[in-house]
C-alpha positions in Angstrom: 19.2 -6.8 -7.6 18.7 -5.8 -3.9 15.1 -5.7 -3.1 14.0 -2.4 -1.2 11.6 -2.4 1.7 9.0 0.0 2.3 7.7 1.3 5.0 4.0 1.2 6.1 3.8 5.2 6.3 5.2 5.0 2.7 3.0 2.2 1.4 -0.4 3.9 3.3 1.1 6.8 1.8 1.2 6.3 -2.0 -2.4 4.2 -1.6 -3.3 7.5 -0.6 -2.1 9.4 -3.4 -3.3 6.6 -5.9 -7.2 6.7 -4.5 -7.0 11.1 -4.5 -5.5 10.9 -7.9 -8.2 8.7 -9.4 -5.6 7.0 -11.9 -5.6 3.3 -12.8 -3.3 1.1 -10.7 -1.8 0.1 -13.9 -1.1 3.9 -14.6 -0.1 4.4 -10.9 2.4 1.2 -10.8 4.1 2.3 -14.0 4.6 6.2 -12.3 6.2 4.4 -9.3 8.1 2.0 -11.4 6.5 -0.9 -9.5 4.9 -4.3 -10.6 0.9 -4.2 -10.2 1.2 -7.6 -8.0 3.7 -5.1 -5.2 0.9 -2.2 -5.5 -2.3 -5.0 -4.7 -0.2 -6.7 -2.3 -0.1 -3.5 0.3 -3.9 -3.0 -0.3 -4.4 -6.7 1.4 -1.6 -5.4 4.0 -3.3 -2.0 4.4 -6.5 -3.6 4.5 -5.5 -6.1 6.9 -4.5 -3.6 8.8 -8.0 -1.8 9.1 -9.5 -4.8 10.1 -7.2 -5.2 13.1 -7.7 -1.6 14.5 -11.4 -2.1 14.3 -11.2 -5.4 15.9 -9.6 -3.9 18.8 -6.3 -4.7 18.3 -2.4 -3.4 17.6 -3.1 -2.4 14.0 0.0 -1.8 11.9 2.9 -1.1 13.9 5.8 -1.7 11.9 
């Protein structure tokens, strides 16, 4: 099995779509055909990533 990458625009992206949509992650991770643990671990990244733009810094960039 190959395992696909995502990019940050598409992570931030479907976060998005999950907090307008109101749904369960559960709910969301089974619409995108993902495992919970991949959906939580780009809330740490995208939250990661907040913390760094407000601390001044580079942010997400890749």
């Amino acid at each position: 099995m190959i395992r696909q990458r995502f990019s940050l625009k598409f992570k931030f992206g479907a976060l998005k779509l999950a907090i307008e949509r109101g749904v369960s992650i559960a709910q969301f991770c089974r619409e995108l055909e993902r495992a919970v643990s991949v959906l939580r671990s780009w809330m740490r990244e995208a939250a990661l990533a907040l913390v760094r733009v407000a601390a001044g810094g580079m942010g997400a960039t890749s």
